[in-house]
C-alpha positions in Angstrom: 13.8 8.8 -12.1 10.0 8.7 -11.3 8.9 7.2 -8.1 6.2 4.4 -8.1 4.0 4.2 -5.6 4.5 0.7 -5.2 8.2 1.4 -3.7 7.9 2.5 -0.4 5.8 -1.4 0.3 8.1 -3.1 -1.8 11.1 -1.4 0.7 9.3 -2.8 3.8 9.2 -6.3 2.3 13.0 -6.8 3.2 12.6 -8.1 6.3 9.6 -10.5 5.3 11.2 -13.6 4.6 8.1 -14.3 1.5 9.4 -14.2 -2.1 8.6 -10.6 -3.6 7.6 -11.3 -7.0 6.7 -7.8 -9.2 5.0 -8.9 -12.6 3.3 -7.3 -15.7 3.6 -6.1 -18.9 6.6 -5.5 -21.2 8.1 -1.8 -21.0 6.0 -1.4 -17.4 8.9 -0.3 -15.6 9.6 -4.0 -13.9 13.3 -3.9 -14.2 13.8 0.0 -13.2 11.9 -0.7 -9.8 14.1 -3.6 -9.2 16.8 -1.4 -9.9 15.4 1.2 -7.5 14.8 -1.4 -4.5 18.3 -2.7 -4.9 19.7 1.2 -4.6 17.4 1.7 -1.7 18.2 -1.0 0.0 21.8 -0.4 0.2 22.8 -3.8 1.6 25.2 -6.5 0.1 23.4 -7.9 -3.1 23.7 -9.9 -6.2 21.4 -9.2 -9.7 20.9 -11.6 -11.8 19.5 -10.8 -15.5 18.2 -13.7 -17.0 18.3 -12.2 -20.5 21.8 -12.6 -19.9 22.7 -16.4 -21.3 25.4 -16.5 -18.6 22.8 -15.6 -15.8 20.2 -17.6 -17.1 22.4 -21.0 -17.9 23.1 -20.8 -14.3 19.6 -21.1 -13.6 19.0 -23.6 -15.7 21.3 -26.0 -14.0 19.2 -25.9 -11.3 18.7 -25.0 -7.6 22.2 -26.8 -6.2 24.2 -24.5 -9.4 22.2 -21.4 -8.1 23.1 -22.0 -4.2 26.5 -22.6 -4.3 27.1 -19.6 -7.2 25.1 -16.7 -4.6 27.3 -15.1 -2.0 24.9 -13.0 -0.2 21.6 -12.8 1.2 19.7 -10.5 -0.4 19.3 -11.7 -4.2 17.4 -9.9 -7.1 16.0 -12.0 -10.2 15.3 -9.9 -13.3 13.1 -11.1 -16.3 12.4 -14.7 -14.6 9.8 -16.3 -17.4 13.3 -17.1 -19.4 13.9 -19.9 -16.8 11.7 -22.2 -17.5 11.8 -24.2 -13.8 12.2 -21.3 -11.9 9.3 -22.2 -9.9 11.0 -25.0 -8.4 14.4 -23.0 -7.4 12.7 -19.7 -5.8 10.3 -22.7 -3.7 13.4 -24.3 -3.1 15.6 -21.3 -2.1 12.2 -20.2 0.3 12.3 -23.7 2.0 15.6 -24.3 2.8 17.5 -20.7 3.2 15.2 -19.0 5.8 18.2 -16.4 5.7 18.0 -15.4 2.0 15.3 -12.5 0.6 14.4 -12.8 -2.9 13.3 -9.7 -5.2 12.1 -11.1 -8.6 10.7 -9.6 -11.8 8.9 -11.3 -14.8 6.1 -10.8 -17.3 4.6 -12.5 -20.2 4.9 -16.6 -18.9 1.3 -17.5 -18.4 2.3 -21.4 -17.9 5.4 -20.3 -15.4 3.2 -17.9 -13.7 0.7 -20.5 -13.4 3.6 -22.9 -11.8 4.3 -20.0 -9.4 0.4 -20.1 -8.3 1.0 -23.6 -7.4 4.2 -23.9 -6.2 4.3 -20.7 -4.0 1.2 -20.7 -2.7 1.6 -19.5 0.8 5.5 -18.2 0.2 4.7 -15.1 -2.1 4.1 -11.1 -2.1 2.6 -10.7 -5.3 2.7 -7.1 -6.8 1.1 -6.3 -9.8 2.9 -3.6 -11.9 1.1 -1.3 -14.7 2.1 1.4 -16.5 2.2 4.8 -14.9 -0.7 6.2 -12.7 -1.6 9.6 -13.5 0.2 11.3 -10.6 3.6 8.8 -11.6 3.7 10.5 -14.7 2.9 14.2 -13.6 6.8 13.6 -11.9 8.5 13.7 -15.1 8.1 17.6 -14.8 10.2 19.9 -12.5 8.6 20.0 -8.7 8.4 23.7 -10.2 6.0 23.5 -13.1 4.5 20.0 -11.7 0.4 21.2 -11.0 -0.8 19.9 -7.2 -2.3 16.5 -7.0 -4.5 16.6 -4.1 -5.8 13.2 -2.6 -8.5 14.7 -1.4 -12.2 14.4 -4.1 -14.0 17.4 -2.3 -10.9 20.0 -2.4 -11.3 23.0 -5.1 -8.6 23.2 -7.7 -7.9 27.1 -8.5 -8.7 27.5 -12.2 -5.2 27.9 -13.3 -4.5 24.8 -11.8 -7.2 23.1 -13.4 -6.5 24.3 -17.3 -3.3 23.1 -16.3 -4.2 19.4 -15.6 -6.3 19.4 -18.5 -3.6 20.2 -20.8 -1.7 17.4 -19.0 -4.5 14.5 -19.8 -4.6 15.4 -23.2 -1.0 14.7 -23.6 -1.2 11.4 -21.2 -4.7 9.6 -23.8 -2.6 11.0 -27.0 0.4 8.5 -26.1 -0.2 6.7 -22.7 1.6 6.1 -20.0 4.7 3.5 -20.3 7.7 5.0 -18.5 9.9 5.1 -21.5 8.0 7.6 -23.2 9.1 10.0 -20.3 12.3 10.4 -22.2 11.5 11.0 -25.4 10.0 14.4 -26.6 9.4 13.6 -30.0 5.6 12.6 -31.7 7.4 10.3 -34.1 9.7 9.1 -31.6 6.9 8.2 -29.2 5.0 6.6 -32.3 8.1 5.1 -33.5 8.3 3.7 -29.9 4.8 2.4 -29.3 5.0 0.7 -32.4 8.0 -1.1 -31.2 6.7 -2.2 -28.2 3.7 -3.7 -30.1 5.5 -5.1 -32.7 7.3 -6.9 -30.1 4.3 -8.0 -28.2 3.2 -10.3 -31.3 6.6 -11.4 -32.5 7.7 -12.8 -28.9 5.0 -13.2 -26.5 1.6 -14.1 -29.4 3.5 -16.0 -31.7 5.2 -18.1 -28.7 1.7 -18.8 -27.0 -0.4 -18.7 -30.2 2.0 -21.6 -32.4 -0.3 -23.6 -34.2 -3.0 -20.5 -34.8 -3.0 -17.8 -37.3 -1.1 -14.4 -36.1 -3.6 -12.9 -38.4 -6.4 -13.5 -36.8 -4.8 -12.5 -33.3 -4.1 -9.2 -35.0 -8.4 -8.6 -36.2 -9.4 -9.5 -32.8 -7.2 -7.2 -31.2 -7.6 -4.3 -33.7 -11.3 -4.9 -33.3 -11.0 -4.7 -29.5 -9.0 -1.7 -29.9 -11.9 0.0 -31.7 -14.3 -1.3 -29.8 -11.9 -0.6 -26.0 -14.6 -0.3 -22.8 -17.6 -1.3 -24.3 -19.7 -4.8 -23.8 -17.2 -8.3 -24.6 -19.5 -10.1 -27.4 -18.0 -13.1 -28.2 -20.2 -13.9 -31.1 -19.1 -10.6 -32.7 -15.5 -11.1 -32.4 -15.4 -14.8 -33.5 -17.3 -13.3 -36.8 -14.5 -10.2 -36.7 -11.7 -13.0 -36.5 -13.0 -15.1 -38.5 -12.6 -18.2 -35.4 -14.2 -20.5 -33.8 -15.6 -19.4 -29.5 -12.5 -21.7 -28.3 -9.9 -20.0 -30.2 -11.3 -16.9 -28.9 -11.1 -18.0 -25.6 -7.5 -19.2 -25.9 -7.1 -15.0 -27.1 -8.5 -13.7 -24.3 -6.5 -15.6 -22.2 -3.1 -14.7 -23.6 -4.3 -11.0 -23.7 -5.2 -11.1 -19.7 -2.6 -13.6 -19.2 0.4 -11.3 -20.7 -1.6 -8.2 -18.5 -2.4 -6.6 -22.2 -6.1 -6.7 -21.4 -9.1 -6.3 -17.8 -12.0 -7.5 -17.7 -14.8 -5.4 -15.7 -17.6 -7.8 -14.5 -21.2 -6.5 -13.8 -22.7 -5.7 -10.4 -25.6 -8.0 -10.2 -27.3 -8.2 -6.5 -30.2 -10.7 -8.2 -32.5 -7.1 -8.5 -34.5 -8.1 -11.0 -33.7 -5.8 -14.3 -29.6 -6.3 -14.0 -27.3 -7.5 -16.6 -25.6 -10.5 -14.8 -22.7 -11.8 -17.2 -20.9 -10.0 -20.4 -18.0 -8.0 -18.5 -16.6 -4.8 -20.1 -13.2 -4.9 -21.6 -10.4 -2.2 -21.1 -7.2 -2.6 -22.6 -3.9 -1.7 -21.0 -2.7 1.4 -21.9 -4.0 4.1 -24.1 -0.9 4.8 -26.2 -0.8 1.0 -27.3 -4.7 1.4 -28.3 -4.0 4.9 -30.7 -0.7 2.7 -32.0 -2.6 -0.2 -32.7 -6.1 2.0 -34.2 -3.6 4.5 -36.0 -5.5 7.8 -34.2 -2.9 10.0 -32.4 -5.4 13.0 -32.3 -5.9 15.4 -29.5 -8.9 13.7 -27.9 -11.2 16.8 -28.4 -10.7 16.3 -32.6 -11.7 12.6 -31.6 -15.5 10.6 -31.5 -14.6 8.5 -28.9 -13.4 11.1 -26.6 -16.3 10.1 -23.8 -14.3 6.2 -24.0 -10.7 8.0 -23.8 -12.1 9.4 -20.1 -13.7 6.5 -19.0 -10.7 4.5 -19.9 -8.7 6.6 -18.0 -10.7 6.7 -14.7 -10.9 3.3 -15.2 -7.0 2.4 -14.9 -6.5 5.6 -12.5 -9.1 3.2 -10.5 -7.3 -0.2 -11.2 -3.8 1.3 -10.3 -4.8 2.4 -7.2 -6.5 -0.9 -6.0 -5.2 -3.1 -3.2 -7.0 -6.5 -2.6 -9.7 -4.4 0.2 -11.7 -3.5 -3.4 -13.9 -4.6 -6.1 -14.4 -2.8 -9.1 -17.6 -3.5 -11.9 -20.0 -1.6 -13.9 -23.7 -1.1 -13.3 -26.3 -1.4 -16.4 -29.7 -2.9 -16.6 -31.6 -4.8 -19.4 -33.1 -1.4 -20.7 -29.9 0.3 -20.7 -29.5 2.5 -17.7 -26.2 2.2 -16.6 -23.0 3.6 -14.2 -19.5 3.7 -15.7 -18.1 2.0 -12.7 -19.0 0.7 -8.8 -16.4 0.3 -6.7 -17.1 -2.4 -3.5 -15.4 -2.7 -0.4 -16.9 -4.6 3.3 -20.2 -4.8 0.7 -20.2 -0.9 0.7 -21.0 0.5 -2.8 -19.7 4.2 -4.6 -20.9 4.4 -8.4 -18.9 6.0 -10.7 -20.2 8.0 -13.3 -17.7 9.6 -15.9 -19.1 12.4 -18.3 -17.2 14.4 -20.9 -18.6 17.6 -19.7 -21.9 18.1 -17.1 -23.9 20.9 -15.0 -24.2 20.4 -11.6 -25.9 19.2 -9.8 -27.7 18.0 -12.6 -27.6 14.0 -11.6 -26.9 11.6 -14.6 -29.8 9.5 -15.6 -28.1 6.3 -15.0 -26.5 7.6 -11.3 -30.3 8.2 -10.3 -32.0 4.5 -11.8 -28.7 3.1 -9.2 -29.6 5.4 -6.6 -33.2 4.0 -6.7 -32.3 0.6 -6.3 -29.2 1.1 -4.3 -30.6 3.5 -1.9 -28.5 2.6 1.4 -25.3 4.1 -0.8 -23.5 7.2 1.4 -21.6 8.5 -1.8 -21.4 9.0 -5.5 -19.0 10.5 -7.7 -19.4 12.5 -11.2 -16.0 12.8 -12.8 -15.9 15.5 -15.5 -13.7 18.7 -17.1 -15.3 20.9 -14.4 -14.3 21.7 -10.9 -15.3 20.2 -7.5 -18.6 20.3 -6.5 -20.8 18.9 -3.8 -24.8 17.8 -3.0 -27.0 15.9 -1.8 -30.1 13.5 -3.1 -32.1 12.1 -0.7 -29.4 10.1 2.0 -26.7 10.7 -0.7 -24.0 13.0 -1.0 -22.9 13.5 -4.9 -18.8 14.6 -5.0 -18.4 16.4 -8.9 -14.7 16.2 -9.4 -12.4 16.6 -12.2 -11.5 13.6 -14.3 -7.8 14.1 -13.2 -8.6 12.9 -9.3 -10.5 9.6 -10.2 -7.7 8.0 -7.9 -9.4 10.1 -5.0 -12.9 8.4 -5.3 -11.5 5.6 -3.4 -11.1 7.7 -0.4 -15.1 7.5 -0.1 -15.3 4.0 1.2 
């Protein structure tokens, strides 16, 4: 079973008496990690499914049903967005049973996850669960054959070790990273697979949020923003692609970042004059989905959008590893100079700058326009397919690392 990094703070939740509520995506892993807390724990507790009509007409009934049915203190809800006042019994539970932990799971409710905003304000640890980060899914290998990870951006990785991580990325943009994959070995499995999980995405979760609108055009706008995955969000464009009115679209983009399908990656914009202050990037959730959705299961060297496969990656590797200290944007001006990604934290900046291949310590074009306005910045990172590397411009050191350690950049501030 492959650890999460999100276990060992979910573990030391237990004895905080705030509601621990793990959402996300279908096919995340939500329900494993429950599983994995419960067996961790190793306490007296009760599951309850609530894809299981038994489990979830008892929760139906309400908060008095649900009390007097629980014998222990420690509880676990699975798949909660089937109960459709659930809000109401985990506040209630929280308010009046100061004695009783709760573990819940639940994805795809955007109007129950709104009530859970509302209503738990104050009573809730909310963990945010996406598929697997790149060092999650190295774990599926033997401890044997498993290349190092090292944390650290600057460290060199031997050259065998490095063709070895390589061959591993091409094989995690090909079909993503969704834990279920992990056990299947097969291309048309993992195809097969993919599909299924998409297929599923718009017959339960579109088509229930989406009633009096057209499927259809659901299905163009999110093939077109599959095609179109890390570049600039034109509305205009897509309305024209969909064929849809701007408030429709809206109501789209909701669902998508509502359901955690789709992020949105706002510009930096520190009023400097030449700055782009508005249309946000788009990245959606997991590469695998994208190729199943776009049809393109290539290796990503046989591919033209290769350069977007790597920024895609360094930008989840990035968004994975987040905690609430960070901000994360892009960088681009009105005549186009621009910086794959800034990450913020205490108002300190680190620009991101992801290249398909590079020469250092060559600096990019668009990492020396940032460096001129941003000149107070301490560190900057190139993330390419060659090894480490390390200079300086000006006040600045620039860390060249491979695209495999984009989690390490975070280290810097």
């Amino acid at each position: 079973m492959i650890p999460r990094k999100d276990l060992d703070r979910l573990l030391k939740q237990a004895t905080n008496h705030s509601l621990s509520i793990i959402i996300g995506a279908r096919q995340v892993g939500k329900s494993t990690l429950l599983g994995m807390i419960r067996a961790q724990l190793a306490q007296q507790s009760e599951m309850f499914n609530l894809e299981n009509p038994l489990h979830l007409s008892l929760f139906n009934e309400g908060y008095t049903s649900f009390i007097r049915t629980i014998r222990t203190k420690l509880i676990f809800i699975d798949e909660f967005q089937y109960c459709s006042n659930i809000s109401s019994i985990l506040k209630a539970v929280y308010d009046l049973n100061p004695q009783i932990k709760i573990y819940a799971t639940g994805s795809s409710s955007m109007e129950i996850q709104t009530h859970l905003k509302q209503s738990l304000a104050g009573r809730k640890l909310e963990t945010v669960l996406y598929p697997l980060t790149y060092g999650e899914w190295l774990y599926q290998e033997d401890a044997s054959q498993r290349p190092p990870l090292s944390p650290h951006i600057e460290e060199v990785t031997p050259p065998d070790e490095l063709e070895a991580h390589r061959a591993r990325l091409r094989e995690f943009v090909r079909y993503g990273a969704l834990p279920g994959l992990t056990a299947l070995s097969d291309d048309l499995e993992k195809r097969e697979y993919l599909f299924g999980i998409y297929q599923t995405y718009i017959a339960k979760d579109i088509k229930a949020f989406l009633k009096e609108e057209s499927v259809l055009s659901f299905n163009k706008a999110i093939t077109w923003l599959a095609l179109n995955n890390g570049a600039q969000l034109k509305k205009s464009t897509l309305c024209s692609v969909a064929g849809i009115s701007s408030r429709q679209i809206e109501r789209y983009l909701d669902v998508l970042a509502g359901t955690f399908v789709l992020a949105l990656v706002p510009p930096l914009s520190t009023n400097k004059g030449k700055e782009l202050t508005k249309t946000p990037k788009f990245y959606l959730y997991d590469q695998g989905i994208i190729n199943s959705i776009i049809q393109d299961f290539r290796d990503i060297d046989r591919r033209p959008d290769a350069g977007i496969l790597r920024e895609q990656f360094v930008f989840w590797e990035l968004k994975k590893h987040l905690d609430i200290r960070y901000s994360l944007y892009y960088w681009c001006t009105a005549d186009g100079k621009e910086v794959d990604f800034v990450l913020k934290k205490d108002q300190q900046l680190l620009p991101i700058e992801v290249k398909s291949s590079w020469q250092p310590p060559l600096l990019p074009s668009g990492l020396r326009h940032f460096l001129s306005f941003y000149p107070e910045t301490k560190n900057a990172v190139v993330l390419y397919d060659g090894p480490e590397y390390t200079s300086r411009h000006d006040h600045c050191t620039i860390y060249f690392a491979p695209i495999h350690k984009a989690f390490a950049a975070l280290s810097l501030l």
